[in-house]
C-alpha positions as CSV (number, residue, x, y, z in Angstrom):
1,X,78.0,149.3,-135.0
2,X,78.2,151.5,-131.7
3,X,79.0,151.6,-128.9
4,X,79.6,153.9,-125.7
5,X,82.7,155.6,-126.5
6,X,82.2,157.7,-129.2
7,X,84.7,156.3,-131.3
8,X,84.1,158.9,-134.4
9,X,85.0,162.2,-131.8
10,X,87.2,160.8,-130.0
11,X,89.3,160.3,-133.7
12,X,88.5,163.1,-135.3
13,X,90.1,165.3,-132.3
14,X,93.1,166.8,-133.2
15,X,96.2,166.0,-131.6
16,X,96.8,167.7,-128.2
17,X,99.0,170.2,-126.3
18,X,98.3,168.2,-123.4
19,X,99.5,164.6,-125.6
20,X,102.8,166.8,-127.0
21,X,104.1,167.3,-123.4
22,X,103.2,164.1,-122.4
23,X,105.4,162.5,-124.8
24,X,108.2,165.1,-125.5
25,X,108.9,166.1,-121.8
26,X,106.8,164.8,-118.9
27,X,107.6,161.1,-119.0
28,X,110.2,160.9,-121.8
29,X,112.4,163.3,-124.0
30,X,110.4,162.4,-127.2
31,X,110.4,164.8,-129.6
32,X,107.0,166.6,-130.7
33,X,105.1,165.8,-134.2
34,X,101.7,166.9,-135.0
35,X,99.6,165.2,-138.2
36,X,99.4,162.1,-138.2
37,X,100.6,160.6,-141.7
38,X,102.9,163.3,-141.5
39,X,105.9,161.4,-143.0
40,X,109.1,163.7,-141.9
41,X,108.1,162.0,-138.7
42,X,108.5,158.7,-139.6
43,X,111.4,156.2,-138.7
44,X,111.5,153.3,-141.4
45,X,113.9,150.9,-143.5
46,X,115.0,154.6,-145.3
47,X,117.1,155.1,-142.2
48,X,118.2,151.7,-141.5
49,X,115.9,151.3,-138.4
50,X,112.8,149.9,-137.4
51,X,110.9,148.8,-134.1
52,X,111.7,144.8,-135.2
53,X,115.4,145.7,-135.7
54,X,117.8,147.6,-136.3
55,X,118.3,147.1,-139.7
56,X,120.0,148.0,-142.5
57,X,119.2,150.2,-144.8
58,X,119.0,147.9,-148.1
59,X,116.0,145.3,-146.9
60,X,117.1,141.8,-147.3
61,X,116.0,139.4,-149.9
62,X,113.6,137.8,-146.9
63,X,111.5,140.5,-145.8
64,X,107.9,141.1,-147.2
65,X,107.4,142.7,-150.6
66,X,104.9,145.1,-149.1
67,X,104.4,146.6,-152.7
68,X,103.5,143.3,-154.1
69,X,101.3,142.8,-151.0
70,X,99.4,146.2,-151.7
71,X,98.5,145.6,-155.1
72,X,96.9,142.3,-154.0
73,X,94.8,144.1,-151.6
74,X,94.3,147.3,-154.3
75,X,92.9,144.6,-156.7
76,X,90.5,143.4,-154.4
77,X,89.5,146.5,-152.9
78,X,89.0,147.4,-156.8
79,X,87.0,144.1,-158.1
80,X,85.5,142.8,-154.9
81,X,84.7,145.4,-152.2
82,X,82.4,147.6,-154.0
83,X,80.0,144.4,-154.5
84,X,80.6,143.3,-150.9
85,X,79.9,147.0,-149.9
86,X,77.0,147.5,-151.7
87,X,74.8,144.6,-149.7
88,X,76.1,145.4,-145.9
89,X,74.7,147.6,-143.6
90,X,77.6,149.3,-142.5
91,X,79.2,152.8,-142.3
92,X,82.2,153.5,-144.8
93,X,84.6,153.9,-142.5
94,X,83.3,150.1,-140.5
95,X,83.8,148.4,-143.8
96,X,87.1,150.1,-144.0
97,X,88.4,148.7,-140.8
98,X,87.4,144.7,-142.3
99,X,88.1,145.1,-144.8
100,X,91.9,143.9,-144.9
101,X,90.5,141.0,-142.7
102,X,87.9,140.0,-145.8
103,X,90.9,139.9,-148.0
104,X,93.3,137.4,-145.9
105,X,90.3,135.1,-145.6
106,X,89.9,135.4,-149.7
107,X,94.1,134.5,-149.8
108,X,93.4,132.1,-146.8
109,X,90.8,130.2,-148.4
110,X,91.9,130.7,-151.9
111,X,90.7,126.9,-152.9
112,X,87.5,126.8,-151.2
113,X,86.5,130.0,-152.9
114,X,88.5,129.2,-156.6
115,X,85.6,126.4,-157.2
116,X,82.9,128.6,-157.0
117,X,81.1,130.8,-159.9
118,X,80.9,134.7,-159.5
119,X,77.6,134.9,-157.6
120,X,78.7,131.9,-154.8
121,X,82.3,133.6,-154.5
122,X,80.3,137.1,-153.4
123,X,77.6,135.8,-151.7
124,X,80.4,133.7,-149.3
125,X,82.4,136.4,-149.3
126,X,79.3,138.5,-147.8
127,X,78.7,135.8,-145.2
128,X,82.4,136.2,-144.3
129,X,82.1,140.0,-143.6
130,X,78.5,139.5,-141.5
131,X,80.4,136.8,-139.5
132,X,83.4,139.3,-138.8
133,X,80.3,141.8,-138.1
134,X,79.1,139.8,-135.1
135,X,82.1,138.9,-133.6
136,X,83.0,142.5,-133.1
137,X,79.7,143.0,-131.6
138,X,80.0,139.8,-129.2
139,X,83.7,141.2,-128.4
140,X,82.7,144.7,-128.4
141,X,82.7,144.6,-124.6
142,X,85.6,142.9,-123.6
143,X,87.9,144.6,-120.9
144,X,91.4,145.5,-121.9
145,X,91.8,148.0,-119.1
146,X,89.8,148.6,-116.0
147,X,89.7,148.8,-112.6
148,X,90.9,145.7,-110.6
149,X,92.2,144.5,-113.9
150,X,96.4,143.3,-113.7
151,X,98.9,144.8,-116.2
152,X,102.3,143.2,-117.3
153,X,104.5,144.7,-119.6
154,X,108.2,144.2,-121.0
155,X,110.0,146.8,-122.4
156,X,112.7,146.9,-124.9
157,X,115.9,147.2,-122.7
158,X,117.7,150.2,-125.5
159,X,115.1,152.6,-127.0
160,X,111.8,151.3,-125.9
161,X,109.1,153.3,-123.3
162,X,110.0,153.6,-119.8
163,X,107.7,151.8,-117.7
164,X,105.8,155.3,-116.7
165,X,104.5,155.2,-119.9
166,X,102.9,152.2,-118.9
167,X,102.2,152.1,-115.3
168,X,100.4,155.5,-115.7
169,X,97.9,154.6,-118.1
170,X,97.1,151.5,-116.3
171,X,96.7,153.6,-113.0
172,X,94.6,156.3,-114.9
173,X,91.9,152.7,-114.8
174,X,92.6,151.3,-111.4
175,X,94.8,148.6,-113.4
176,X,98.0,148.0,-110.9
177,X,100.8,147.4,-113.3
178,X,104.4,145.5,-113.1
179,X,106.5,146.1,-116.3
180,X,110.0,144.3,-116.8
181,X,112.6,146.2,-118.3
182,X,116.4,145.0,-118.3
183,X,118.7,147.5,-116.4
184,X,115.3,149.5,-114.9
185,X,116.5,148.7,-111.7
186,X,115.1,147.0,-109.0
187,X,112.9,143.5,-109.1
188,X,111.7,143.8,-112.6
189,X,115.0,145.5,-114.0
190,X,117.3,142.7,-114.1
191,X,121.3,143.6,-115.6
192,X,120.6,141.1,-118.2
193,X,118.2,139.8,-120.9
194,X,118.8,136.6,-119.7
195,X,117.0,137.4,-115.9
196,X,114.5,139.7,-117.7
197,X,113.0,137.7,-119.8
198,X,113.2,134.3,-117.4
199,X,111.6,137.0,-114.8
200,X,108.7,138.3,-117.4
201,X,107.5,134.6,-118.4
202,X,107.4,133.7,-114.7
203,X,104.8,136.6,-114.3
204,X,103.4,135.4,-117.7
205,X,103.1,131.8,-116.3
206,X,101.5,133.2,-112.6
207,X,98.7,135.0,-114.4
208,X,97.7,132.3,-116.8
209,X,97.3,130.1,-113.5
210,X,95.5,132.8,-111.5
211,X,92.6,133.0,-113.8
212,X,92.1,136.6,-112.6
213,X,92.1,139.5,-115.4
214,X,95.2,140.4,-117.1
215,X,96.6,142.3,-119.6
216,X,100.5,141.7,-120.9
217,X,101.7,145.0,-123.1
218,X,104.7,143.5,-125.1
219,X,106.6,147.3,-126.7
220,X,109.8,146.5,-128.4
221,X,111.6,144.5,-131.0
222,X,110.1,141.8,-133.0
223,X,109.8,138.8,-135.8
224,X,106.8,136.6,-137.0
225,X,108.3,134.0,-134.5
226,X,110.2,136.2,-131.4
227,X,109.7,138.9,-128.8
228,X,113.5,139.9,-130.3
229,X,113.9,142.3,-127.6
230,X,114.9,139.2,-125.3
231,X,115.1,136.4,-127.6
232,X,111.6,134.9,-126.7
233,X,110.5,132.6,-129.2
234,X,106.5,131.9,-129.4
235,X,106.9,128.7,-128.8
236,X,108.6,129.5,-125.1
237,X,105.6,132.0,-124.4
238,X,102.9,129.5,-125.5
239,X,104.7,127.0,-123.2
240,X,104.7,129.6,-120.3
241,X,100.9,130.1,-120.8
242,X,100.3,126.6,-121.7
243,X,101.9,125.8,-118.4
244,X,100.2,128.5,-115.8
245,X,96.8,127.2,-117.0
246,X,97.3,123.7,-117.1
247,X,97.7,123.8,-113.3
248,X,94.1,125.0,-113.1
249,X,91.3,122.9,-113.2
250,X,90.8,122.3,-116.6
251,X,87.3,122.7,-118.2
252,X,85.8,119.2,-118.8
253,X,84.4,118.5,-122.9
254,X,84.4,116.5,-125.7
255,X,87.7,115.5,-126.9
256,X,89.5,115.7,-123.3
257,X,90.4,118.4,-121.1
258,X,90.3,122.0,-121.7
259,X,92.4,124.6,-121.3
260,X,91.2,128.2,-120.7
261,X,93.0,131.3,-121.4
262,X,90.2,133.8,-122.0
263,X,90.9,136.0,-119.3
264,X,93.9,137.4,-120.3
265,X,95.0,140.3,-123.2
266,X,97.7,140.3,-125.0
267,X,99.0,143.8,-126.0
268,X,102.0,143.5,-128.9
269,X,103.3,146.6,-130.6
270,X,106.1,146.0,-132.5
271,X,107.4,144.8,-136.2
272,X,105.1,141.9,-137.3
273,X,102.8,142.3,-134.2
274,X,100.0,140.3,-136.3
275,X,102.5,137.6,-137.5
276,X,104.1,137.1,-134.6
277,X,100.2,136.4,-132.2
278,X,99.1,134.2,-135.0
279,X,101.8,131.9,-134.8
280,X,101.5,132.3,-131.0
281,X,98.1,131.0,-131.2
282,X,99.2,128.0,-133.3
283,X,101.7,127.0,-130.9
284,X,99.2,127.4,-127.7
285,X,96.5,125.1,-130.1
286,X,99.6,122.7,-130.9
287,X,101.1,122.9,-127.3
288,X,97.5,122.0,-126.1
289,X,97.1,119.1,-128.3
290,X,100.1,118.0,-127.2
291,X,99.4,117.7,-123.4
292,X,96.3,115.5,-125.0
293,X,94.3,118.8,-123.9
294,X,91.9,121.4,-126.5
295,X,91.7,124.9,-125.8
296,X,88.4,126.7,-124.3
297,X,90.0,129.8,-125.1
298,X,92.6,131.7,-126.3
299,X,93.5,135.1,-125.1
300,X,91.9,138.0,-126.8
301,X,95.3,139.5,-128.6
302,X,96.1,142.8,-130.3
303,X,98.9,143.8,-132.9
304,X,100.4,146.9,-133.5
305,X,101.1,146.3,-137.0
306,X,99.2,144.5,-139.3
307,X,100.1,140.9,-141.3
308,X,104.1,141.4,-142.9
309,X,104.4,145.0,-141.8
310,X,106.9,147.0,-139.9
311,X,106.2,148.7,-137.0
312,X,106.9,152.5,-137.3
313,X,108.0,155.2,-134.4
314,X,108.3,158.9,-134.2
315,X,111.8,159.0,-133.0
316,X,113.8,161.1,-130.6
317,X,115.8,159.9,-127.9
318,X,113.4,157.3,-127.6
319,X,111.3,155.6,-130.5
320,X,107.4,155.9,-129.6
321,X,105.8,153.1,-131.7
322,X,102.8,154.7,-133.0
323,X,100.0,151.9,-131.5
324,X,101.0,152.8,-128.3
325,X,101.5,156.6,-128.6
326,X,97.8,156.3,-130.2
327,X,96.2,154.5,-127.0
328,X,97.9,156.8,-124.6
329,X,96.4,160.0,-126.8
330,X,92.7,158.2,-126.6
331,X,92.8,157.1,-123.3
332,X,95.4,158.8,-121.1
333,X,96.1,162.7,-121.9
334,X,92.0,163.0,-123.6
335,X,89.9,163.9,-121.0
336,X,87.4,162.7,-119.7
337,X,88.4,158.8,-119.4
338,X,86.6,156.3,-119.7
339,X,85.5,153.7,-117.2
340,X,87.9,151.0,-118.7
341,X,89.0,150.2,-122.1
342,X,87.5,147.7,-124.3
343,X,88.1,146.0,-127.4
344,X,85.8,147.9,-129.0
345,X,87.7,151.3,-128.6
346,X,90.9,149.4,-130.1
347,X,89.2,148.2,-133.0
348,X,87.3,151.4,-134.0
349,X,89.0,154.5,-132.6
350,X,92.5,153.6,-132.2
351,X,92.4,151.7,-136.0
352,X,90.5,154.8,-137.3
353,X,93.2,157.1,-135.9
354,X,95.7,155.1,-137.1
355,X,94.9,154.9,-140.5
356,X,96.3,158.3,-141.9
357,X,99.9,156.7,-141.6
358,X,100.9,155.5,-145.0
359,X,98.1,157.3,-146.6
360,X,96.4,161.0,-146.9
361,X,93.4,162.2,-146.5
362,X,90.6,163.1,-149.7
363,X,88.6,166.0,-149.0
364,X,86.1,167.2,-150.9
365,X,83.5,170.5,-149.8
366,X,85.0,170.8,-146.7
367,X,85.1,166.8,-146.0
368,X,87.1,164.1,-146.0
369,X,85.7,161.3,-148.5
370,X,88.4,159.1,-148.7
371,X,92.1,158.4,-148.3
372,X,95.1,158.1,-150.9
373,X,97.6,155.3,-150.3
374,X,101.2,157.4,-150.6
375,X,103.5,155.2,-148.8
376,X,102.2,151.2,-148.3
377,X,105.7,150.8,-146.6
378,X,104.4,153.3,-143.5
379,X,100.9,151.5,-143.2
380,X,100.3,149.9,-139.9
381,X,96.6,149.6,-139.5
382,X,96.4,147.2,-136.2
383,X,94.8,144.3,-135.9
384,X,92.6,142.6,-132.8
385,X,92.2,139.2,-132.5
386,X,89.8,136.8,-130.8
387,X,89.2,134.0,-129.8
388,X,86.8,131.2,-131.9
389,X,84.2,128.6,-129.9
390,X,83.4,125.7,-131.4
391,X,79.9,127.3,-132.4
392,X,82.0,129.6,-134.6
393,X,84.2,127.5,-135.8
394,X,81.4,125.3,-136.7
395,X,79.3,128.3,-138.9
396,X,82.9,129.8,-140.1
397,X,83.1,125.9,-142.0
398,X,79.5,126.2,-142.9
399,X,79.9,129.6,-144.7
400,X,83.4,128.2,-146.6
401,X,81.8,125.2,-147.8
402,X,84.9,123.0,-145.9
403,X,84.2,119.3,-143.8
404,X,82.7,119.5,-140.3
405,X,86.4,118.6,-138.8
406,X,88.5,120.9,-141.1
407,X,91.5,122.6,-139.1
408,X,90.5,126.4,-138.6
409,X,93.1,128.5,-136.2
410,X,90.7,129.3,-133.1
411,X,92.6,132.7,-133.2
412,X,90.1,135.4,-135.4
413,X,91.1,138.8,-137.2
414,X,88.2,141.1,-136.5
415,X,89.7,143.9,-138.3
C-alpha cells in the first residue's frame, strides 16, 4: 500500500538541525538527542518516571509483565508470521506494522481459533490480515489535520508541552487550535484541575454536537481507564461525547437511533494510550446502548503507546513523549508540508519512525534487513484505530467463524 506521502523518505530522513532547535530552544528548553532507539535518551520505570505517572522505581505488583507479553508476541512472530507472510502481498516493513494487530486478534479470539486444525487456523488468520489490509486502504484518506479542520488539546498542567507545540503545528495546516492547560493563563488556563478539565470536556461536548471536523490531542498522564493528568475517567469523556452528539439529529436505522461521531480524531499520547481508547470506545457503545441508541460511528482514534505499554519521553526540563515529538519532526520542522495529515501518514511513517525505540537496527551490505528487540520495556509502536460499520462487523464474524449477532467492539486496530 501507497499513498501520496512518501512514507518510506519521509522515515528514512535523519533527524534534523532544524527539529533539534525546535524542540531544545525555540518553543521549549528540551534538551537535544539524535538516534532514535538511542537509549541514554530514554525516561522509563529505571528512574522512577513515566508519562502515566510518576512512579516509583520498583514497578508494582499490578502493572504489565511486558517481558511475558513479548515472548507471547516473539512466539508467534516465530511459528505464525512466516506462514502468514509468505501468502500476502505486502512489503516487509507493511506486514511489520500489523503485525502486533494479527496477534491481539489470535489472543482475542483465542476460542474461535483453538477449534480449528492447522490449515483453518492460518488460512483465518490470512483473512484477518487482508481485512486489516483494506481497512487501512478505506482509512488511508482520512483527515487528521488540514485546513478548516478544529484542534483541541489538554496539556498536562507539570511537565507536559506548552500549547505552542500544539497550536503551531495545527497552524502550519490552517487547523485553528484551542489547547487547555491548568495555570496557562487566560480562558483555557484555569488555576485548577478542577476548571481545566470541566472547561476541556465542555469543548469536547461542543464539537461532538457541531458535527464539523475536529481533532482532540490528549499529551500527558495516563491509565487504561483515566486522562490522569486531570482525573478524567473514560466513562466521563464518553458521556461528554455521548452527550454533544445526542443533541444532533440522530441517524435513523435498524435497532433505533444512531449516533454519529465520525467526524472527530482523537489524538492520545501518553502511558496506555491504546488501553485507555479501547475502553473509551466500550463505554461510548455502552453509553449509546444505554440512551436506547447504536453508534453510526465512532471517532477515528490514535495511541501513542501500544496495548499495556508505557509511554516514554526524552526528558529535559520538559518530557517530550516521543508520538508527538515524531509528528512534529514529519509534519512541522520537514519541509515541504503536506496539504493535511491523514491517517495514513500516522499509520505508516510515524509507526515506521517509531519503531527503532526498544529495538536496533540489522544491517547487512550496507542495509538494514531487520531489527533486534534490546529493550521490550522502551517499545512504543503506536496504534490507530477505526471505526467498524455493520458491513465489517458483519465479514469480521464471517472470517472468525462466530454467530451473525456476536458482540465485536466497533473500535478496529489497523496497526
Amino acid at each position: 500500500m501507497k499513498h501520496h506521502h512518501d512514507s518510506e523518505s519521509l522515515s528514512a530522513m535523519p533527524r534534523t538541525l532544524a527539529t533539534d532547535r525546535f524542540l531544545a530552544g525555540a518553543l521549549a528548553p528540551w534538551q537535544r538527542f539524535s538516534a532514535p532507539w538511542c537509549a541514554a535518551i530514554l525516561l522509563h520505570l529505571t528512574l522512577g518516571l513515566t508519562i502515566g505517572g510518576f512512579a516509583p522505581a520498583a514497578a508494582p505488583a499490578a502493572e504489565p509483565d511486558a517481558s511475558s507479553a513479548a515472548a507471547a508476541f516473539a512466539e508467534f512472530a516465530r511459528d505464525d508470521s512466516p506462514r502468514i507472510r509468505a501468502t500476502l502481498d505486502v512489503s516487509d516493513r507493511e506486514y511489520r506494522q500489523i503485525e502486533p494487530t494479527l496477534w491481539h486478534l489470535s489472543r482475542r479470539h483465542a476460542d474461535a481459533l483453538a477449534g480449528l486444525s492447522p490449515k483453518q487456523r492460518l488460512d483465518t488468520l490470512v483473512a484477518l490480515a487482508g481485512f486489516i489490509e483494506r481497512q487501512r486502504d478505506k482509512h488511508a484518506d482520512d483527515v487528521v489535520l488540514a485546513d478548516g479542520r478544529r484542534v483541541i488539546g489538554l496539556l498536562d498542567p507539570d511537565r507536559g508541552l506548552e500549547p505552542k507545540e500544539v497550536t503551531a503545528i495545527a497552524g502550519a495546516y490552517g487547523a485553528e487550535a484551542t489547547v487547555w492547560k491548568q495555570g496557562a493563563g487566560g480562558p483555557t488556563g484555569p488555576d485548577t484541575k478542577a476548571a481545566t478539565a470541566e472547561g476541556f470536556l465542555e469543548m469536547v461536548h461542543d464539537a461532538a454536537r457541531s458535527g464539523e471536523p475536529t481533532t482532540i490531542v490528549v499529551l500527558g498522564h495516563g491509565l487504561p481507564t483515566e486522562i490522569q493528568s486531570y482525573s478524567i475517567p473514560c466513562d466521563r469523556l464518553a458521556a461528554a461525547l455521548l452527550g454533544g452528539a445526542a443533541t444532533r439529529d440522530p441517524v435513523a436505522g435498524e435497532g433505533g437511533p444512531r449516533i454519529d461521531l465520525g467526524h472527530l480524531v482523537l489524538v492520545c499520547d501518553d502511558c496506555f494510550s491504546a488501553d485507555f481508547l479501547e475502553n473509551l470506545g466500550a463505554a461510548i457503545e455502552q453509553g449509546a446502548a444505554r440512551r436506547g441508541c447504536r453508534i453510526a460511528a465512532l471517532p477515528a482514534c490514535i495511541a501513542g503507546t501500544n496495548r499495556d505499554r508505557y509511554g516514554i519521553a526524552d526528558f529535559g526540563e520538559k518530557f517530550v513523549p516521543h508520538f508527538w515529538k515524531t509528528c512534529i519532526e514529519l509534519y512541522y520542522i520537514r519541509k515541504p508540508l503536506p496539504e493535511s495529515v491523514l491517517l495514513a501518514d500516522l499509520f505508516e511513517a510515524v509507526d515506521n519512525m517509531m519503531y527503532g525505540y526498544g529495538r536496533t537496527p540489522v544491517v547487512e551490505d550496507g542495509k538494514v534487513t531487520g531489527y533486534r528487540l534490546v529493550n521490550a520495556d522502551l517499545v512504543q509502536d503506536p496504534v490507530v484505530f477505526v471505526s467498524l460499520d455493520d458491513d465489517d462487523l458483519a465479514e469480521l464474524r464471517t472470517i472468525l467463524g462466530l454467530p451473525a449477532d456476536a458482540p465485536l467492539p466497533r473500535l478496529f486496530d489497523l496497526g
